[in-house]
TIPAVO-208416 format. One line per 2 residues: for each residue y negated, z negated, x of C-alpha. Coordinates in pm, whole numbers, padded with zeros to 5 digits. Example, Ala and Ser with C-alpha at 12.3 -4.5 7.8 and 13.67 -1.06 7.14 Angstrom:
00450:-00780:01230 ~ 00106:-00714:01367
END
This chain:
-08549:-10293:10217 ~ -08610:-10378:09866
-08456:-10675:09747 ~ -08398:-10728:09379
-08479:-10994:09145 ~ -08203:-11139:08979
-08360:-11189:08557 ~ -08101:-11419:08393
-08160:-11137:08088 ~ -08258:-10831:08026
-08367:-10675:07734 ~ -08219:-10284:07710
-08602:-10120:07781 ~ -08622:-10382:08088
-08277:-10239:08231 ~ -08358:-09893:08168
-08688:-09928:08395 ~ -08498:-10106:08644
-08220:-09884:08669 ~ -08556:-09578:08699
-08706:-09811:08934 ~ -08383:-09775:09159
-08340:-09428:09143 ~ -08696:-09385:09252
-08676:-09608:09523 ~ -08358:-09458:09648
-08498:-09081:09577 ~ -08793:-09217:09811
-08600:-09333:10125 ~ -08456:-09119:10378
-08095:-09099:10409 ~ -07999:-09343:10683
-08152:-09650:10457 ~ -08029:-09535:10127
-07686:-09639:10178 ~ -07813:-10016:10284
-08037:-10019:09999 ~ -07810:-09922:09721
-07563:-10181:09863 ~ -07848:-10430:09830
-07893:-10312:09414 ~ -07542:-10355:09363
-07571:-10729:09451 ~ -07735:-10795:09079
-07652:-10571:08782 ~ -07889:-10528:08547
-07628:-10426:08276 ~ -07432:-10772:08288
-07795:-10969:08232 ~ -07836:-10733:07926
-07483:-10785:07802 ~ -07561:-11199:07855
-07892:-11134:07691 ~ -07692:-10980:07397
-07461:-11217:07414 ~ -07695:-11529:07335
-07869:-11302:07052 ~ -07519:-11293:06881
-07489:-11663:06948 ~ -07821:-11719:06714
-07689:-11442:06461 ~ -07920:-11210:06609
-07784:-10820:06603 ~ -07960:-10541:06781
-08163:-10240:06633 ~ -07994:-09960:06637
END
């Protein structure tokens, strides 16, 4: 099993490759150890490191690209 690294933020590009990462891995694995593994990605979500990311951008009057 894969176990993931917890990054206290993510940039969007970095959660996008983790989140493709994932999927590969999962694509990769035969059925039996999918279900384990995906229960061991949805210990750490990369979306609420990008949202605390964006949140400490905001904090320094720092506002995303569109």
């Amino acid at each position: 099993m894969y176990q993931p690294i917890p990054f206290l933020f993510v940039t969007e590009r970095m959660q996008g490759e983790i989140l493709n990462e994932r999927q590969a891995i999962l694509s990769a694995m035969q059925s039996s150890a999918r279900e384990q593994q995906a229960k061991l990605f949805e210990r750490y979500d990369p979306m609420s490191s990008f949202d605390a990311f964006q949140d400490i951008l905001r904090l320094f009057g720092v506002q995303r690209q569109p």
